[in-house]
N, C-alpha and C positions, 0 to 999 in steps of 0.2 A: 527561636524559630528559624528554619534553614530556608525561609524565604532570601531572593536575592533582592538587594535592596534598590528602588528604580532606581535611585541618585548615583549608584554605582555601576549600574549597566550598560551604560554609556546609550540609549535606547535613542536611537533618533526617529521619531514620529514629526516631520515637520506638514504646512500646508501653508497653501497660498502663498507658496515659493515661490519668490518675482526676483530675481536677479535683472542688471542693466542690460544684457545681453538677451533680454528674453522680452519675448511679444505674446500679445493676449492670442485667444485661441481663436481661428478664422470658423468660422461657423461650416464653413465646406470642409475641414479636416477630417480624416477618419475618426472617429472611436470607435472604445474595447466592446461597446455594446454592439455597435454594428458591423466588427469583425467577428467577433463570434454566431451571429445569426450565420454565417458561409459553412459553421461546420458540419450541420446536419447534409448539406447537399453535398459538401466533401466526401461524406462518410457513406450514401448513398451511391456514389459512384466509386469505393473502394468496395469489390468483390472479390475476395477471394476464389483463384480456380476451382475446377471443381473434375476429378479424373475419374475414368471410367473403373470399375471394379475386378480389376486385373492384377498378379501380381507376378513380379519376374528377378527372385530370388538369385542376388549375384554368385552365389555358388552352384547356380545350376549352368554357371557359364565361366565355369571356372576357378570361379576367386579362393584363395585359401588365406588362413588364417595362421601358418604358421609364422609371422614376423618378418618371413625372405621375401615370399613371392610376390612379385610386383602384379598388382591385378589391376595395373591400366585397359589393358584388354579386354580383362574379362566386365571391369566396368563400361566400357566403349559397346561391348557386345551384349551387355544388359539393356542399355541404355538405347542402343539401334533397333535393339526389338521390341523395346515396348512400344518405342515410337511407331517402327512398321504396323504394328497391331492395332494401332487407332489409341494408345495412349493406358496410364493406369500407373502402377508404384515399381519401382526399382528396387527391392526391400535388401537390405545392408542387415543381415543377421545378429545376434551377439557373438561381440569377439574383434580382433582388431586387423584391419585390412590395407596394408601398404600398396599407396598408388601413388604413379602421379598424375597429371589435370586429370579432371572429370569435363567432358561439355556434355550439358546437359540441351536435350532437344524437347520439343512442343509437345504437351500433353504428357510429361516425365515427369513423375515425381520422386525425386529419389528422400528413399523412406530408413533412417534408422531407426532399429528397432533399440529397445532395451538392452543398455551393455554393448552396441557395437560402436568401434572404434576404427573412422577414417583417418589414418596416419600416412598424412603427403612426404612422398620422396623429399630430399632436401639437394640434389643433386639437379646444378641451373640447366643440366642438357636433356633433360627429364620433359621441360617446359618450352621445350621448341618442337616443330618450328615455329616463331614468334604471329601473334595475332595484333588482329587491329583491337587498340583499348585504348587509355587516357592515364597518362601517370600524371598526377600532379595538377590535372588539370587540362594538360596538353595532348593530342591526340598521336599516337602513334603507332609504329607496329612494335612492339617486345615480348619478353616470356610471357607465357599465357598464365590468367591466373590459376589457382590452385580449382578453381570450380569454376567454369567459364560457360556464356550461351549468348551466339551472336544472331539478333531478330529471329528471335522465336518467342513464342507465345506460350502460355498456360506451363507453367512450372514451378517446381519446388522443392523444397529442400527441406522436410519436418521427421518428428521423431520424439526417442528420446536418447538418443545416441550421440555422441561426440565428433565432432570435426576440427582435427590438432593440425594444424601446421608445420607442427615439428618446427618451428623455426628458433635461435637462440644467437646467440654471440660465435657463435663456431661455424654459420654455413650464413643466411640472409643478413640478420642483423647487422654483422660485420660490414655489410656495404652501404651504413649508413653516412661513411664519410668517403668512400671512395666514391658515391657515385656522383660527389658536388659536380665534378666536370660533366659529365654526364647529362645532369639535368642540369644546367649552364649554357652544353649546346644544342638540347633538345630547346631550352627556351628561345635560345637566339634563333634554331630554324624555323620557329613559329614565328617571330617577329619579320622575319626576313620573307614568311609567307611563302617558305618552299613548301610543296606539295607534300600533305599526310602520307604517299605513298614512298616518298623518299624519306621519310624519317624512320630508319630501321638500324635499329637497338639487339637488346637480346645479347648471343652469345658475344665475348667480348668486350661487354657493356656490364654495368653496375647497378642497373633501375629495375629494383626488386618489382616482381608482381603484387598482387591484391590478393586477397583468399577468397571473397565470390564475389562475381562480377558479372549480374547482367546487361548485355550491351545492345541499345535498342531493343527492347524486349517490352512484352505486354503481359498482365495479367499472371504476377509474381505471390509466393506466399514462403516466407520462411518462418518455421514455428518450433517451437519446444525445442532445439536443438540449442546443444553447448559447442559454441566456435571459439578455438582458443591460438594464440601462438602463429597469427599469419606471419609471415615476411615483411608487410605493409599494414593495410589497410583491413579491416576484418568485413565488411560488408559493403560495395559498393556498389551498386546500380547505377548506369548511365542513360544519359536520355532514353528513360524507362518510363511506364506508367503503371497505374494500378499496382500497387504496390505494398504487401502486410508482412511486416516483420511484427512476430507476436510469441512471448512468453520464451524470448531466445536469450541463453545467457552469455556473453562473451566478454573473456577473458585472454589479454596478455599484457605485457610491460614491458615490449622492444620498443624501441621507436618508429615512432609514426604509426602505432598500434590503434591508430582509430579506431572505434565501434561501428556505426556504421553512418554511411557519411552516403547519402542519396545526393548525385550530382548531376543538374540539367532534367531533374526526375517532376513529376506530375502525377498525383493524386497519389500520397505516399501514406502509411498509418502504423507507428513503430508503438507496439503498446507491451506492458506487463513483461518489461523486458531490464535485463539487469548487465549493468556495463562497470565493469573495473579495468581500465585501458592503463595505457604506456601514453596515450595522447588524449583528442577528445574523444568524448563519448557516443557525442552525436554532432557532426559538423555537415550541415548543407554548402552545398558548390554547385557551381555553378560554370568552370572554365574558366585559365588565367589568363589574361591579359590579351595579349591581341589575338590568340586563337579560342578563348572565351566570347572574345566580341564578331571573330568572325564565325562559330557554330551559333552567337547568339539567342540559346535556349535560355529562358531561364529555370530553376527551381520555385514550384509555384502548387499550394496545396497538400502540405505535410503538417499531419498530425502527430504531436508525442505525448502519450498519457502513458501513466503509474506505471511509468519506469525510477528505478532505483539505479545513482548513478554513484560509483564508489571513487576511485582512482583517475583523474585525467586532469587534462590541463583544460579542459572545459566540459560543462554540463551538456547545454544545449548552446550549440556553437553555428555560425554564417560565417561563410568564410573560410579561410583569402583567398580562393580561388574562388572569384565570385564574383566575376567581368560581367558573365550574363544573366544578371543578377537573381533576385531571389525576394517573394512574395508572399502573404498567406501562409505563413508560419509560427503553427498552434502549439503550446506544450503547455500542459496542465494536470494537476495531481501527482508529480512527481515528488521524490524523497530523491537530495544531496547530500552528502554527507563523508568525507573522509579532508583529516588535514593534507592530503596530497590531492585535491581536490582543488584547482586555481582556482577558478570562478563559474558564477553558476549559468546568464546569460550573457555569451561573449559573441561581437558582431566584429572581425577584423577585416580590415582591409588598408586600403592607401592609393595617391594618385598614382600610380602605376598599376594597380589591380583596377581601381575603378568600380564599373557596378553599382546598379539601382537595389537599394533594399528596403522595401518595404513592408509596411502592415504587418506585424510580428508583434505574436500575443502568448503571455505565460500568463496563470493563472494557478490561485490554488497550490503552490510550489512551497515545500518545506527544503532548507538549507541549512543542514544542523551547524555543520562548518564548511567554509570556502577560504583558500588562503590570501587569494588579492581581492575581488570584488564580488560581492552578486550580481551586477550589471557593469560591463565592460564593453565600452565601446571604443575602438581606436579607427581614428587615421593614419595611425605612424608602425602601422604593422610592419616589419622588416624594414624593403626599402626606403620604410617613410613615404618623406612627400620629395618624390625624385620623379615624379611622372608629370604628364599632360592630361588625365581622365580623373578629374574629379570625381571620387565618389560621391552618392547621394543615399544619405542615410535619413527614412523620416517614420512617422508613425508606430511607434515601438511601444509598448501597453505592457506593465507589469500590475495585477490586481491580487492581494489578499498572499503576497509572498513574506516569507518570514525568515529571517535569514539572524541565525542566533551569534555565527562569529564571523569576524571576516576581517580583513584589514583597511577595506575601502566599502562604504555602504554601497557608492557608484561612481564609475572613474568615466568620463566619457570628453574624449578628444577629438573636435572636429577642426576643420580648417575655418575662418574668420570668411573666406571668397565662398566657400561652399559648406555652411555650417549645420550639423546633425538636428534638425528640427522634428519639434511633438514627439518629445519622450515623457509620459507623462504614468506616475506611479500611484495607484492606488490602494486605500489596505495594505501597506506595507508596515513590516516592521525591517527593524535590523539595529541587532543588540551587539554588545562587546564587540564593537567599534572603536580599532587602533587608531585610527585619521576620520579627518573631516572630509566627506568627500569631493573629489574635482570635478569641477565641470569646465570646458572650455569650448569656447565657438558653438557655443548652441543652444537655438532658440527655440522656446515656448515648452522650457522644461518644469513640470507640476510634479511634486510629491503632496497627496492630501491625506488628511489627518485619519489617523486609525486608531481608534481606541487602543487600549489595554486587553489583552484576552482575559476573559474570567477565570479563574481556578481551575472551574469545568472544563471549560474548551480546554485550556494548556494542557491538564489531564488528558482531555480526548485527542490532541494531538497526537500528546506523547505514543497514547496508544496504537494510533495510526502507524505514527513512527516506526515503534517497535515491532510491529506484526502486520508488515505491507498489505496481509492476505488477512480478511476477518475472521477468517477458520485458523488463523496462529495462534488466537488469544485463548489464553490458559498453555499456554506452551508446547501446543499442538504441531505434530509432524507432518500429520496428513488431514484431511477435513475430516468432521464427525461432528453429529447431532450431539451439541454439549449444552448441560442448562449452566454451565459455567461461563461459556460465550455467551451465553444471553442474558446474563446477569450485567456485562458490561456494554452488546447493543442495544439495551432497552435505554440507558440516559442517551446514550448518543442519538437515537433515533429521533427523542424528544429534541436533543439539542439541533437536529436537523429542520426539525419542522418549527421551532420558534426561531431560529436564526437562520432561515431558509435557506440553509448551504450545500445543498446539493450534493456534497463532496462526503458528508454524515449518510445523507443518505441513502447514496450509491453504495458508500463502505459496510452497510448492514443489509439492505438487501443485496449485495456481491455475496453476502453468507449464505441466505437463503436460496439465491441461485444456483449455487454451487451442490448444497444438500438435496436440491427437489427436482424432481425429474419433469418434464414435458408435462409427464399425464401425474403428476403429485406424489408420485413415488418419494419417500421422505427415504435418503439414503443412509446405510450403519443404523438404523431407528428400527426395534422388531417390537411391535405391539405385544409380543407372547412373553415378555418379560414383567411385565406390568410396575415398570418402574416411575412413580412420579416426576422424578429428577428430567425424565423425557418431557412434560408435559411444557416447562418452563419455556423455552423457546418458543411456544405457541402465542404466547402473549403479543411478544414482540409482532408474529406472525401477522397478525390480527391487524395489526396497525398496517404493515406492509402492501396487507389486503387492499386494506379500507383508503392507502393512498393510491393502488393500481391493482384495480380489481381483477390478478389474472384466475384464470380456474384452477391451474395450478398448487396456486397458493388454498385457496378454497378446499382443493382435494385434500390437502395438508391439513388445515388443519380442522376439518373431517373426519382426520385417520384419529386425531389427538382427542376427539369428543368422544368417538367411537370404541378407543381405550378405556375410557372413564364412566363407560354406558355396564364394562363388566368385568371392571376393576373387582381384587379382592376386598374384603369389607372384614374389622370385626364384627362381634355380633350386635354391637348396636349402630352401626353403618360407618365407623371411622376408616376410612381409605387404609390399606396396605401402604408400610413406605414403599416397596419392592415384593415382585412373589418370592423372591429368596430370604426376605424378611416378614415372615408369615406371622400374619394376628400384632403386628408390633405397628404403632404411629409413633410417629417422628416430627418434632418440632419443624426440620427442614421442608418435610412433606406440605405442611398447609402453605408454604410461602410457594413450593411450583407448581399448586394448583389450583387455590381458594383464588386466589385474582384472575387467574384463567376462566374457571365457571364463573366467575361473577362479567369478566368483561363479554365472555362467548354468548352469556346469557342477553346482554345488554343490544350487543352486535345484532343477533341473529334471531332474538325476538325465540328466547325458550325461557321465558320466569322464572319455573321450576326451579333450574341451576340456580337463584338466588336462593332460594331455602338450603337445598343442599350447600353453595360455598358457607354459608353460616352455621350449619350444622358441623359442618368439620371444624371451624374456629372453639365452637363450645364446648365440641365434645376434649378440644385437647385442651382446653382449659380445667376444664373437670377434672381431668385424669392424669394432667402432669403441675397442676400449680401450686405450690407448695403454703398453706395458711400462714406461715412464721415468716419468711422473707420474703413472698409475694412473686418472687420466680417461678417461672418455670425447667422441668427436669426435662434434659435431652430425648429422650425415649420413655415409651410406653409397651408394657408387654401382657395383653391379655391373658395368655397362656400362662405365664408366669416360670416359662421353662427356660429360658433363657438366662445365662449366668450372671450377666447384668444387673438382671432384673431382681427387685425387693423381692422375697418369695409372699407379702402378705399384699404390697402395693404395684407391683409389678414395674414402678420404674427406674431409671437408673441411678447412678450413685447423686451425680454433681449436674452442678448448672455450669453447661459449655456453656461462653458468651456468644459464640455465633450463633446457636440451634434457636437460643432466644431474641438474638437479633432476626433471623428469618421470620421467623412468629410473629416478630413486631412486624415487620416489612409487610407481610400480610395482611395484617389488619388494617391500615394505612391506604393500600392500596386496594383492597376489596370495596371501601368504602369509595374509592373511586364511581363505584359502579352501582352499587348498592342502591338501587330508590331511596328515596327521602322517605317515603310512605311504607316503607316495608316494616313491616310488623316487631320485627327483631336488629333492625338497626340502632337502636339506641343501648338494645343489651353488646352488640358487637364495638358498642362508643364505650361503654362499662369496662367491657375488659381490657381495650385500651389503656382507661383510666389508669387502672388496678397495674397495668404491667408498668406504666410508664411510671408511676411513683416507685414502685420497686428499683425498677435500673437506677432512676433516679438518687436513692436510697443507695446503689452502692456505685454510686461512681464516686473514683479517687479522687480525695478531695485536693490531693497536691498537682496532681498533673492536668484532672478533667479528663481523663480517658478507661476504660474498664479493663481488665485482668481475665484472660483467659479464662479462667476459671473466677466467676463473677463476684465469690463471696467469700473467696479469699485469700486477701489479697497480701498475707503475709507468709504467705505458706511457701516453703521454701521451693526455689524453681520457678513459680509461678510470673508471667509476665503480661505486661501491659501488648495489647493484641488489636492492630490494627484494622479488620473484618469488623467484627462485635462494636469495636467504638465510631466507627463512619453507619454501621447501619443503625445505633442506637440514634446518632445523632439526626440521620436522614429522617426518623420516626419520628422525634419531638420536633424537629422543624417544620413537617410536612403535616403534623398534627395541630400545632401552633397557629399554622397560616390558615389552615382550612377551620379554626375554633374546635376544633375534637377535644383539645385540652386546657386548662387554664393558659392565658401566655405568661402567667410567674416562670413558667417554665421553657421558657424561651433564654432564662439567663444559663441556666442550667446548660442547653443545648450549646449556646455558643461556648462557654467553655470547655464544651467537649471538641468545638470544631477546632475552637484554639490550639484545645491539649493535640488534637493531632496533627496539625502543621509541626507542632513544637517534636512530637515524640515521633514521629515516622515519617513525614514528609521530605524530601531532599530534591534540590532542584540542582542538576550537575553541571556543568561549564556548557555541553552543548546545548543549556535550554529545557534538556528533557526534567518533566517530572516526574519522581520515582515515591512510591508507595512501602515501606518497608514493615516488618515485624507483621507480615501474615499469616497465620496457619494454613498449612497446604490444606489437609484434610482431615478430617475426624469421624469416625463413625460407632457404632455398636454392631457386633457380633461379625458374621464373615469367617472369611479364610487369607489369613491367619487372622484371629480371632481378637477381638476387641473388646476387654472387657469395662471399658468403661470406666478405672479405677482413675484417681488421681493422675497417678505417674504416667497413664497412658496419654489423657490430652496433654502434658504436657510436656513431651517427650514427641507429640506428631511434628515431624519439619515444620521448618518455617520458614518463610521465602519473601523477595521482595517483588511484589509489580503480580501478585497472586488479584486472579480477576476477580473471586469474591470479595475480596476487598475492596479493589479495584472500582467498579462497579459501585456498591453504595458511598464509595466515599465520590463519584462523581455525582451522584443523585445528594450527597450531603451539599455537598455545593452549589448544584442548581437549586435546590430548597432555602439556603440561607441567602443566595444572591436574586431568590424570589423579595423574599422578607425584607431587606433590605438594600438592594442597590434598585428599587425602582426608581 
């Protein structure tokens, strides 16, 4: 079995961790519960602007796209009139457009479209004359940044277009060591407390700019857009408010490449956003040292949700410019993950920075790998402890984080005179663990005890993991109404509502959001196709409904009953797989919509649908079960025209193991629904019987798992098939627990679960769980044409982390950890 073994994973789960340095918890302390109550009011006072319906195309003022022309101007004279005009979009076309700064004014939105390309001059005389801004922390006048706005209101920067820097080792980068003097005596004129008007930099000077920089600015939105290659810093805002960086990817790896680093900022909300840096990813500031304490703002009210952070030297980072300290700081549902990835939450500073930090809450946080800690707190940031301003580090909440590699689980250094208090860890894991962690000078530090994750969950992780966006699963590009997706949000949904995590939750209705329109418009779904494989996500639907009753969802699935009101039929009412598959039922068909009429019936109060889901069970029983081995045959063809097809019996040749796992999955879960009183329930518990002794009857007796092709299993090519053996298993389990079948056959099942940890399951060094030896897909008839023979099923690809597999091997899971881990 390719389980990892606990003894080996070095897992540290500890609780009611009392070292001598620590004191019990003072009843007035914060907790993670009652900082999180602040986030809804945070998020009600983040508004995104909102621009008038205007638009002022930079090529109607000039700008060209051949690579030469410099279109400072003609973006200056975009950007001046929209604003004269009462405000609206600055639209940047497709195609690439060399400038240098942009300043953007109140009610501007500057808009790239698809394909266009902002390519900033690299020439430092480009960037003058120098503006009032903050390098470093420190306030000054120098080159302006690459997209600059000083107090002004309502603006933005969205799209789907690029913004390059153009920066690299040959023009900005390079001044990463020249400009140590530089910012040596910009710090000293801070301390010396000479007047921000006298500290002027720029030409002559080494202290590269930022790439966008609102400065005192309100009511901010950067969206969709790729920011790559600043000189510095990729997104900085200063004593700004209102604040939505959303679905922005940014990318470079010069130094000091932060992502975006909100400084002295208030009510800020960085979400659905993807960061591979040169530095960190996200670092809040606050102002260094004595001109931090004498602007004395702090950062206070920043939210970071399901972002993906790849490359940097920290995740979610405070710090070190962070004199005026920093507050109320959320990150939760994020995905870390690259070994050039230091650590995940990093709080730096030291007595010479200084700085109050508190109430700072992660949540929910996946860390596949981090190279030094998940949690990193220092005192001895750079200058160490060489100052007089003690920091004060307290209240810091880590809940349900999981951190699979790392070299330190938490490294956290405060001073003994002023030591880092209430750092307290809940739900944590963190696995393959090099060292024991350090903790020094600091009191009332808790890690509490967190189980093991189930099978399931780790699978459901995984799948989070690997497909940020719930519309990725089955290996999707772009989103689309898939019964493939919903075959793996139906266990997750469940595992949302039994282990009430909200984060399951959000991650499956985020799918149906995304497919249904306002008024229930089901999006890529055309009714006139009449394909069952549509109907399967409705399932899921139902529950979504029935947890947040929107009309929406109701229109939806509406549209999916309405389909099924005049679906094609044979001639004794068996459902059409597809109208491109006329007069022909399909094993796969009763699994995406016998549970659906049975649950919509139940929901919505229409009976009827009971007779009918049971009528299609019987009829494909009749017409595909074979008397000698007690299977069922993939396809059915009334017509008999079909090449497939017996010409005396009309079905196909062989028994796919998955077409008769969906069958079973059907009946299993129809009875979900099914009255107890209904007439024909007990014949729909008969055929149960009948199938489950068959599978029964041919599973491998060596491994406990089934063969692609079910019955036989010595025929050359043929292989053992991960789909078929999780949904057999999920069937006899879920049959087991509920009495539908003898439990003799509960032993049966578990050595099927066995057989596939052993034969396909693989848990890789990051933690992830992986599914292997799936069939991508199999069908009868089409274009190019399926005949159904031997060599074709087993000749269709095969793949690993395939969601129909995927999918019931998380439902086998949840079923056997029903059975046995109460």
């Amino acid at each position: 079995m390719k389980m990892v073994n606990d003894a080996l994973r070095m897992r540290w789960i500890l609780f009611g961790l009392c070292l001598s340095f620590m004191v019990t918890l003072c009843p007035a302390e914060m907790t993670s519960e009652d900082g999180w109550k602040h986030v809804p009011k945070i998020l009600e006072r983040i508004q995104p602007p909102v621009f008038a319906d205007r638009d002022f195309p930079v090529t109607n003022f000039g700008a060209r796209t051949d690579g030469r022309t410099d279109n400072t101007e003609a973006f200056a004279k975009a950007i001046q009139a929209c604003h004269a005009a009462g405000g609206g979009r600055v639209v940047v076309p497709e195609g690439t457009f060399l400038t240098g700064p942009i300043h953007l004014k109140s009610n501007v939105n500057l808009h790239l479209a698809k394909g266009a390309v902002i390519r900033f001059i690299t020439d430092p005389n480009r960037y003058l004359p120098v503006v009032f801004t903050r390098f470093e922390g420190t306030e000054c006048w120098n080159f302006s940044p690459l997209v600059y706005a000083f107090e002004q209101e309502n603006i933005a920067i969205t799209g789907q277009g690029t913004l390059d820097g153009n920066a690299d080792y040959s023009n900005w980068w390079y001044w990463k060591d020249p400009q140590r003097p530089d910012v040596a005596a910009l710090v000293k004129q801070a301390e010396d407390n000479v007047p921000v008007d006298q500290r002027r930099y720029g030409l002559g000077h080494k202290l590269r700019p930022n790439m966008i920089q609102p400065y005192r600015c309100k009511n901010i939105l950067i969206e969709g857009v790729t920011i790559k290659n600043s000189p510095m810093w990729h997104i900085h805002p200063v004593l700004s408010q209102n604040i939505t960086v959303r679905s922005v990817t940014v990318i470079g790896h010069g130094p000091n490449n932060d992502g975006c680093n909100p400084e002295s900022c208030r009510d800020v909300l960085i979400e659905h956003c993807y960061f591979d840096t040169g530095d960190d990813c996200i670092a809040v500031k606050s102002g260094r040292n004595a001109d931090g304490r004498r602007v004395n703002v702090p950062s206070e009210n920043i939210i970071v949700r399901h972002c993906t952070m790849k490359d940097g030297h920290g995740g979610v980072v405070i710090g070190s410019e962070i004199s005026g300290g920093a507050r109320y700081i959320f990150a939760e549902n994020c995905l870390m993950n690259s070994p050039n990835l230091d650590r995940g939450l990093r709080i730096k500073t030291n007595s010479v920075r200084g700085g109050v930090v508190e109430n700072i809450f992660m949540r929910n946080v996946t860390m596949q790998q981090v190279r030094e800690a998940a949690l990193l707190i220092n005192f001895y940031y750079q200058e160490g402890d060489a100052g007089q301003f003690d920091p004060v580090v307290r209240n810091i909440f880590m809940d349900n984080v999981h951190c699979y590699k790392s070299r330190y689980p938490w490294l956290l250094r405060g001073y003994e005179r002023s030591p880092i208090r209430n750092v307290v860890l809940t739900n944590c894991i963190f696995e393959n663990i090099e060292r024991e962690g350090i903790v020094e000078a600091v009191e009332n530090f808790i890690v509490s005890e967190r189980k093991p994750l189930s099978w399931s969950e780790r699978m459901i992780r995984s799948v989070m993991q690997r497909n940020p966006e719930s519309w990725q699963i089955d290996f999707s590009t772009r989103p689309r109404w898939k019964y493939a997706i919903a075959v793996v949000l139906k266990p997750i949904w469940q595992a949302g509502i039994q282990t009430q995590n909200k984060e399951y939750l959000e991650y499956v209705r985020a799918y149906y959001d995304k497919l249904i329109t306002e008024d229930g418009r089901i999006l890529t779904y055309d009714l006139n196709t009449y394909n069952l494989d549509n109907i399967n996500p409705g399932k899921t639907l139902i529950d979504v409904y029935l947890y947040d009753p929107q009309p929406k969802y109701r229109t939806a699935i509406e549209t999916l009953r309405t389909q099924m009101k005049t679906h094609p039929r044979i001639s004794t009412g068996g459902f059409w797989h597809k109208k491109i598959y006329p007069h022909q039922m399909w094993l796969d068909g009763i699994y995406m919509v016998t549970p659906f009429l049975a649950q919509y019936a139940a929901v919505f109060d229409e009976p009827e649908l009971f007779d009918e889901a049971v009528r299609q069970i019987l009829l494909m029983e009749k017409y595909a079960r074979d008397e000698k081995t007690g299977l069922l045959y993939h396809g059915y063809d009334e017509s008999r025209q079909q090449k497939w097809a017996d010409p005396q019996t009309g079905l196909s040749p062989h028994f796919w193991g998955r077409s008769i796992g969906w069958y079973a999955m059907a009946l299993v879960d129809t009875l979900d629904f099914l009255p107890e009183e209904h007439p024909q329930r007990d014949a729909v518990i008969a055929v149960l019987n009948r199938l489950v002794k068959a599978i029964s009857d041919h599973q491998d007796e060596k491994t406990g798992v089934w063969y692609q092709i079910v019955n036989m299993p010595d025929a050359e090519g043929n292989y053992l098939e991960s789909s078929c053996s999780s949904m057999f298993v999920y069937t006899m389990f879920k049959a087991v627990r509920l009495g539908y079948i003898p439990r003799s056959y509960f032993d049966a099942a578990e050595k099927g679960y066995e057989g596939i940890f052993e034969q396909f399951v693989e848990v890789t060094e990051d933690g992830q769980v992986h599914l292997h030896k799936g069939c991508e897909v199999a069908g009868l008839g089409g274009n190019p044409y399926r005949d159904g023979s031997y060599e074709y099923y087993i000749n269709e690809k095969v793949r690993t982390n395939d969601p129909k597999a995927v999918g019931p091997f998380i439902m086998a899971c949840q079923e056997y950890e029903a059975l046995t881990l109460k």
